[in-house]
C-alpha positions as CSV (number, residue, x, y, z in Angstrom):
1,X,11.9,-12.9,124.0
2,X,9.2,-15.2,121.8
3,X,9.9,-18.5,121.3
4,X,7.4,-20.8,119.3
5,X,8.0,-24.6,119.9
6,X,6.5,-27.1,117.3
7,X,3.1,-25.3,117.7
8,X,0.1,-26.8,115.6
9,X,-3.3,-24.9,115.8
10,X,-6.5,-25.9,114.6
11,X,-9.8,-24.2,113.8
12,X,-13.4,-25.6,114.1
13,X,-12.6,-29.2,113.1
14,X,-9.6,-28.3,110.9
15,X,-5.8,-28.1,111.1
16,X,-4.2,-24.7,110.3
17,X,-0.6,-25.2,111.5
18,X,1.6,-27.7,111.8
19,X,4.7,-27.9,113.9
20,X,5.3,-24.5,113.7
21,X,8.8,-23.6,115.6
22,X,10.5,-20.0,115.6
23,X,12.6,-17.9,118.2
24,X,13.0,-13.8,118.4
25,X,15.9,-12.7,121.0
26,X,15.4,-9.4,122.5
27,X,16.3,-6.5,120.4
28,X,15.4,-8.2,117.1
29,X,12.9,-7.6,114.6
30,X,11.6,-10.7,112.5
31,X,9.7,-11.4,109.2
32,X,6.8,-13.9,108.7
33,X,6.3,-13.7,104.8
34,X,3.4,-16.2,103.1
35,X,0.7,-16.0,100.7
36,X,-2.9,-15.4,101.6
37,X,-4.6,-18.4,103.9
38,X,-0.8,-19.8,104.6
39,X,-2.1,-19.1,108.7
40,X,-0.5,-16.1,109.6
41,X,-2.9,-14.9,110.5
42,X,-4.1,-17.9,113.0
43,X,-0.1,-18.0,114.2
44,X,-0.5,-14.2,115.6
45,X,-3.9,-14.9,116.8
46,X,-2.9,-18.0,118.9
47,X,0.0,-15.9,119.9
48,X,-2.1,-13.6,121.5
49,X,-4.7,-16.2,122.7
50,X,-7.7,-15.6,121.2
51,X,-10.4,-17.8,121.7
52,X,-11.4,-20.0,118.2
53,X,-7.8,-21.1,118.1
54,X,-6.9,-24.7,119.8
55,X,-3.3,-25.6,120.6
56,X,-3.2,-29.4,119.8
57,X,0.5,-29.8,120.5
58,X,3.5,-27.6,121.2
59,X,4.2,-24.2,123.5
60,X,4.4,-20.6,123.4
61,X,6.8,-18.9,125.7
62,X,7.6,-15.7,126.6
63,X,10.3,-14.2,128.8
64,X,11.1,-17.9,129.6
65,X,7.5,-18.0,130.8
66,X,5.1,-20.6,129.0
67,X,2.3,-18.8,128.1
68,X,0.7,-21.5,126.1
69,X,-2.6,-21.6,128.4
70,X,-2.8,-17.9,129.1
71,X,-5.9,-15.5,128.3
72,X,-4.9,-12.6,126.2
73,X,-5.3,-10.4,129.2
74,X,-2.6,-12.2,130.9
75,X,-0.1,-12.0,127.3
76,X,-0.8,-7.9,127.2
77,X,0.1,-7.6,130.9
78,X,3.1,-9.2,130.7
79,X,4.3,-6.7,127.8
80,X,2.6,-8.6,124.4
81,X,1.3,-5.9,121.7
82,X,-0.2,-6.2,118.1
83,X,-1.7,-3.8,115.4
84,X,-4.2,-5.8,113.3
85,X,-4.4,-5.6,109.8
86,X,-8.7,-5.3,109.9
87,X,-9.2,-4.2,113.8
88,X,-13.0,-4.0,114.7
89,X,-15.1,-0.4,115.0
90,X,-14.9,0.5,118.5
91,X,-18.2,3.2,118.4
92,X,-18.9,5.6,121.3
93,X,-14.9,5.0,122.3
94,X,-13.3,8.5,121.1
95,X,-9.6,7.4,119.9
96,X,-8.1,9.6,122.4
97,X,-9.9,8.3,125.2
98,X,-8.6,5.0,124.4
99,X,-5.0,6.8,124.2
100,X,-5.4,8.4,127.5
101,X,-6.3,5.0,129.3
102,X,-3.8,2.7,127.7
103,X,-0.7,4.9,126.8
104,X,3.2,4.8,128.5
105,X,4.9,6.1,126.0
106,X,5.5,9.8,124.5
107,X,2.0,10.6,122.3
108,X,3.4,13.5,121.0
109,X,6.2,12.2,119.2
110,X,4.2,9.0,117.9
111,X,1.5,11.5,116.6
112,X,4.0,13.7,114.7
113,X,5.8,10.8,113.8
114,X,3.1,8.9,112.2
115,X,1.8,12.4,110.7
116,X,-1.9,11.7,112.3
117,X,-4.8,14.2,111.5
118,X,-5.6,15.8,115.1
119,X,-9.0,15.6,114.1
120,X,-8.5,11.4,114.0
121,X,-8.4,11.7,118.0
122,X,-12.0,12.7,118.5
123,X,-13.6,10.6,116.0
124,X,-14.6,7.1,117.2
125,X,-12.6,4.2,116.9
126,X,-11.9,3.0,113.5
127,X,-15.6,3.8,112.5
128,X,-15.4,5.3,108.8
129,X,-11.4,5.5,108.5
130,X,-9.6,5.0,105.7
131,X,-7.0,2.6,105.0
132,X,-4.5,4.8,105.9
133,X,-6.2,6.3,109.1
134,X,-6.7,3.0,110.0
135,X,-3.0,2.3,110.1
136,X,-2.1,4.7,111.6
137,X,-4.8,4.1,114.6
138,X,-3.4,0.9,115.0
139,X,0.3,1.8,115.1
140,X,-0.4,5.1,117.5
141,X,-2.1,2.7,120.1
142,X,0.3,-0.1,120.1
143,X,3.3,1.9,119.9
144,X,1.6,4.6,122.6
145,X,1.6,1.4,125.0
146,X,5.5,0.7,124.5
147,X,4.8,-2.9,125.1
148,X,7.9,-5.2,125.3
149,X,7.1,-7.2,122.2
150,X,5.0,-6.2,119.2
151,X,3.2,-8.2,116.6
152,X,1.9,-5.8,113.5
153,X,0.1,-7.5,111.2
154,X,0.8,-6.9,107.1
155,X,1.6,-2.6,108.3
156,X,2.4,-2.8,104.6
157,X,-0.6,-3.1,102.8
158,X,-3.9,-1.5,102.3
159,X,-2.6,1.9,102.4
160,X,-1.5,4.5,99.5
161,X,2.1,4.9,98.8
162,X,1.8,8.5,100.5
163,X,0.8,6.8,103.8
164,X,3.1,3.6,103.4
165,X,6.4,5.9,103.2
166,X,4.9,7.4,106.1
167,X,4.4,3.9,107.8
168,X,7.9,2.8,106.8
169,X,9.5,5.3,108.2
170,X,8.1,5.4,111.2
171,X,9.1,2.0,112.0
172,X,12.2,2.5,111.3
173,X,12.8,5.0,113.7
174,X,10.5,2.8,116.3
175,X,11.6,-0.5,116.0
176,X,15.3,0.4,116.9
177,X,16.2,-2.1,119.5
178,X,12.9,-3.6,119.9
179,X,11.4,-6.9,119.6
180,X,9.4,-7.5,117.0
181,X,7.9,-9.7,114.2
182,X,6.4,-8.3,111.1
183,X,3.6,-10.3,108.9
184,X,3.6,-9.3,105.3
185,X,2.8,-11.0,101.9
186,X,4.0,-8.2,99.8
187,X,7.3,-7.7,101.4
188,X,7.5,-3.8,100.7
189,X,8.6,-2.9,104.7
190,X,12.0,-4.5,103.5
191,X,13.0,-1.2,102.1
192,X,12.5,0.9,105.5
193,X,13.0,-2.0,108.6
194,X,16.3,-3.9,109.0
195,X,15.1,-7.3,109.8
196,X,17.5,-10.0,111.5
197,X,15.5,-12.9,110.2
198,X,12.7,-14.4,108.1
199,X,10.3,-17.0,107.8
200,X,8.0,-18.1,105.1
201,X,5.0,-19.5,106.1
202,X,3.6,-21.6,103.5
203,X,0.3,-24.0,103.6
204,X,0.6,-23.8,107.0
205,X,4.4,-24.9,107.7
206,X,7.1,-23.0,108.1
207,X,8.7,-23.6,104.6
208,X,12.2,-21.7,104.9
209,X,13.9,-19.5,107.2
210,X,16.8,-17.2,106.6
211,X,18.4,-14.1,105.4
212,X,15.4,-11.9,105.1
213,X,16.5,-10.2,101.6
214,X,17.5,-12.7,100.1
215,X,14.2,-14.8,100.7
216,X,12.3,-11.3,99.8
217,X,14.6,-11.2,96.3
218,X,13.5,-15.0,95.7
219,X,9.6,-14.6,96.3
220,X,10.0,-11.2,94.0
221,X,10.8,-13.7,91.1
222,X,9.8,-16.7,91.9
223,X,6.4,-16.0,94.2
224,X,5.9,-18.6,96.6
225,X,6.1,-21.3,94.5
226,X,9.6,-22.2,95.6
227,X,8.0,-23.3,98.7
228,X,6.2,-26.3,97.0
229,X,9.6,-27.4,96.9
């Protein structure tokens, strides 16, 4: 589905990642695990092609399809979706006018699903929502677009406990045989998503790959110290 091939990215006049490789096969959900400023952030941004981010060396492809020189347009078209951790306002856009242009998928079920205040639809994009609202806007419009592959950046933090049981379960309802891979520095989607596989991304190098409880038990006691390593 996603295959990353010795990928380094810089920024400006600096070097974020470095011979990054990884590969998701359809039908499995992946974890990207790493401290703040370890470039996950940069990876799932040069993933989607966002301008700022220069490939130096290596390839993205997806489907079999090298996507490497792309414009983002061209990555959503061809079935790429993501739900940011900090998305941007979006004033005079009503979030159900977004929903109505841009959704393939079952609303109502996502909606009940994800437990979303009705009122949330006719309030402008992201202006004035909470953590949680946020979230959830993010999660209803990616998932309301049933892309092929999804990118959701740290879903586990910046929310109440309330709203991350919410969040958990939802994916783990909605991520049954999709593709996916899952950013998170704190780890806590373990306990809702079965994983196939995870990374730890770590000064900008992938640092270890594996079994994704085990590496989430290791970082629970040891942080990412190991990683120095």
């Amino acid at each position: 589905m996603l295959r990353v091939e010795k990928l380094t990215v810089g920024v400006a006049n600096e070097t974020i990642l470095r011979d990054i490789s990884l590969e998701i096969p359809k039908g499995e959900v992946h974890i990207l695990f790493g401290p703040n400023g370890s470039g996950k952030t940069t990876l799932v941004k040069t993933i989607l092609g966002l301008s700022g981010y220069k490939v130096i060396s290596g390839r993205i492809l997806f489907l079999g399809k090298d996507i490497t020189n792309l414009s983002t347009n061209e990555r959503v078209r061809l079935g790429i979706g993501a739900a940011f951790q900090r998305p941007p306002e979006v004033r005079g856009v009503k979030l159900k006018d977004l929903l109505r242009l841009t959704a393939r998928n079952d609303l109502e079920e996502i909606i009940n699903d994800l437990k979303v205040d009705r009122n949330l639809l006719n309030r402008e994009v992201n202006v004035k929502f909470s953590g949680g609202e946020i979230k959830k806007s993010e999660l209803l419009q990616v998932f309301a677009q049933n892309p092929k592959f999804i990118i959701l950046d740290e879903p586990d933090s910046g929310v109440d406990l309330e709203n991350l049981n919410v969040v958990g379960r939802f994916l783990a309802k909605h991520l049954t045989n999709k593709s996916a891979l899952i950013i998170t520095h704190i780890g806590y989607i373990l306990k809702f998503v079965r994983a196939k596989k995870a990374y730890v991304l770590y000064k900008g190098r992938i640092a270890m790959e594996g079994d994704p409880g085990r590496i989430y038990e290791k970082i629970k006691r040891e942080g990412y110290a190991f990683a120095l390593d």
